[in-house]
N, C-alpha and C positions, 0 to 999 in steps of 0.2 A: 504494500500500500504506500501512496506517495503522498508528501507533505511538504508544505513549504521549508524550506531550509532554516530560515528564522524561528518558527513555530517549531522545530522541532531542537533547537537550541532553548528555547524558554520551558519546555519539558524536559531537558537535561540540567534542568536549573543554571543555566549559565550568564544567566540575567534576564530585564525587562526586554521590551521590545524594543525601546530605542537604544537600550544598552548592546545587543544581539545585534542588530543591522549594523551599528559604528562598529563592532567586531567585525562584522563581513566588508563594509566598507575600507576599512585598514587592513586588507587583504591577509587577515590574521586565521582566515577559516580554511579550510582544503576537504576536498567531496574526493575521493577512492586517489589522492595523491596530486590534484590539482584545486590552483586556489581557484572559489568563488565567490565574483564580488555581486551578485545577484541575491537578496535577498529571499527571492520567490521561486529562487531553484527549487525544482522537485528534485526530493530524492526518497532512494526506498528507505525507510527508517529499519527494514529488517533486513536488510542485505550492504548498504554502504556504507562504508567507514567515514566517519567524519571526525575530523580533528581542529583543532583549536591553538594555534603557540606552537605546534606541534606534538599535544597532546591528546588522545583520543579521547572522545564523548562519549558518557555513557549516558542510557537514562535509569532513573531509580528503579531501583528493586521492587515497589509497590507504586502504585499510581494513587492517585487522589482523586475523587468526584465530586462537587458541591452542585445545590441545587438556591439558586438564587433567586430573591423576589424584588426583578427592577420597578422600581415605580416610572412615572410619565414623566417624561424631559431628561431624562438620565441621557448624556451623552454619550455614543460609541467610542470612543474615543482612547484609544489604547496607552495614548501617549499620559505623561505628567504634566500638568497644568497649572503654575502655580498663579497666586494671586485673583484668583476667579472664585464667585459665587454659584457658578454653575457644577452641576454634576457631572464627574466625570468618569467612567466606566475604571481607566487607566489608573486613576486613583485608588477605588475601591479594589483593584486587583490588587495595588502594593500592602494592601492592608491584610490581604490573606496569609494564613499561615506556610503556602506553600506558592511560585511562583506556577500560576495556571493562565487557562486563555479560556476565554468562552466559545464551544465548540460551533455559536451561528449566534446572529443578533437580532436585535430587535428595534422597530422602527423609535422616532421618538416620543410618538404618543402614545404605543403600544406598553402595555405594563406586563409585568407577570413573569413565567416561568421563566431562569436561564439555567446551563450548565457550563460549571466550569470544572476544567481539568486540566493535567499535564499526561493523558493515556493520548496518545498522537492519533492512535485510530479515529477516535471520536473528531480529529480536528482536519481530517479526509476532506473531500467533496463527498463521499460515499454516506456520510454522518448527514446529509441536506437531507435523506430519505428515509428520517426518522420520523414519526407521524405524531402530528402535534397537536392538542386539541385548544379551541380559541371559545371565550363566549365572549360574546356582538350583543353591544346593544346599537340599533338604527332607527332611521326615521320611521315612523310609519307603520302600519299593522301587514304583516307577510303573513298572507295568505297561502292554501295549500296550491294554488295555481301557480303563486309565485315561486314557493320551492321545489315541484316537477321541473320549472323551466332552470330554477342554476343548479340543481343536480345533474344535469344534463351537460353546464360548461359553457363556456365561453369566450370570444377573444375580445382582449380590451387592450390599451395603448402599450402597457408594458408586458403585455403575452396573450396566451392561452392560459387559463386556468377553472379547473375543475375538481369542487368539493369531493373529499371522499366519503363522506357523511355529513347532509346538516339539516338538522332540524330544532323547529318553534320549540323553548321552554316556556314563555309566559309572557305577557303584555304587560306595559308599564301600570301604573296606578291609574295617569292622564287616560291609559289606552291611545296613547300614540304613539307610542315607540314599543319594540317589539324585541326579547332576548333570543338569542338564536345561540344555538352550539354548531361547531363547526370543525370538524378534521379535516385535515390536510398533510402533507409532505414538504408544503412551502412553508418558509419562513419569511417571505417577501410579500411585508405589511403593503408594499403600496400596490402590488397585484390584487390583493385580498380587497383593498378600499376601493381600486377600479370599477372592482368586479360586482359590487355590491350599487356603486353608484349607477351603472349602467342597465340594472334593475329598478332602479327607483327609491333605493332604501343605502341612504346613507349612510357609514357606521360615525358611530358620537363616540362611542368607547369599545377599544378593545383589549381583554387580557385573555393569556396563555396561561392557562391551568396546566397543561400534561404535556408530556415527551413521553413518548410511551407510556409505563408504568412509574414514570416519574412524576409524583402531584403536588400541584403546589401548597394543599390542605391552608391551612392556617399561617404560613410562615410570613411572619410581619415582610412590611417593604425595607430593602434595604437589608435584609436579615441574609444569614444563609445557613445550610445544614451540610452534612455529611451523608452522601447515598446510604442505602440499604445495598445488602449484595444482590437481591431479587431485581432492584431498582439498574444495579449498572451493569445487570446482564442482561437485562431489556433492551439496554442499547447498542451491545454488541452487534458490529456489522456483521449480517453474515454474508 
């Protein structure tokens, strides 16, 4: 399985992300005996040797999984940010007890489930097609004619996309706005808001309860925990 080169130096604990790249960039890295200064090199994490200084990388003996609960306006943002009142992703990761990444993101009004880890599998393309579940609230009362027609799919400016499960939980108080559940494979909030807009029901809020078998139950915003082993075998690729 392949990963970017960087990503898989921050799962060898060999620093942050900007710490990692100015190592690749100081032509201080080498992939099976040659230097790369490519950050986004792929390489296989179970077959190529990568070295540092001239010293080979390992990664740890145990991997780490946390399940995190971003709240709305949290920044993707990998980097350190200092002097700002804003949220910033890169921040919250220095604070964890082990240097990990978050294996797919989340837009920034979207709230809800993340995972982070230093196991590289999970930091693949292959980990995009883990199955995520989202509850929507939108404009408008969805009806059962409306949901035949986007169970069915659609194209909208930034793709094709097509639910793989969704259906009405319950109408607002007003009864004008309407909760819906929603599975999917995607994590690309703004495919999701297209797709929903181009029906007629705009989403107002959306959060990510699950990753597989991974729930967000009760965990405050801004919190995080530590998987179960049920939980981080759920999300092994197969």
């Amino acid at each position: 399985m392949k990963v970017d080169l960087w990503k898989y130096l921050v799962c060898a604990q060999m620093g942050f992300e900007d710490e990692v790249k100015e190592m690749i960039n100081m032509s201080r890295v080498e992939v099976n005996g040659e230097v790369v200064k490519n950050p986004n090199f792929k390489i296989d994490y179970k077959k190529d040797e990568v070295k540092v200084d001239g010293i080979k990388v390992k990664l740890p003996k145990k991997f780490v999984y946390y399940a995190f609960n971003k709240p709305q306006k949290l920044k993707m943002d990998l980097s350190h940010k200092k002097k700002t009142k804003e949220i910033i992703l890169g921040d919250i990761l220095r604070n964890m007890p082990h240097k990990v990444l978050p294996i797919d993101t989340l837009d920034y009004y979207t709230e809800g489930l993340m995972i982070f880890t230093n196991d590289p599998e999970l930091l693949t393309s292959k980990a995009n097609k883990l199955e995520k579940t989202y509850v929507l609230k939108v404009i408008g009362r969805v009806n059962n004619e409306d949901l035949a027609k986007m169970r069915k799919g659609g194209k909208v400016p930034s793709g094709f996309f097509k639910p793989k499960m969704i259906k009405r939980l319950a109408l607002s108080k007003s009864g004008n706005h309407t909760f819906l559940e929603l599975k999917t494979d995607s994590n690309k909030g703004k495919l999701i808001r297209e797709f929903f807009l181009r029906y007629g029901h705009p989403i107002l809020k959306m959060k990510r309860t699950k990753i597989e078998k991974v729930n967000l139950k009760d965990l405050p915003r801004l919190a995080y925990r530590e998987l179960t082993k049920p939980e981080i075998d759920s999300l092994k690729i197969k």
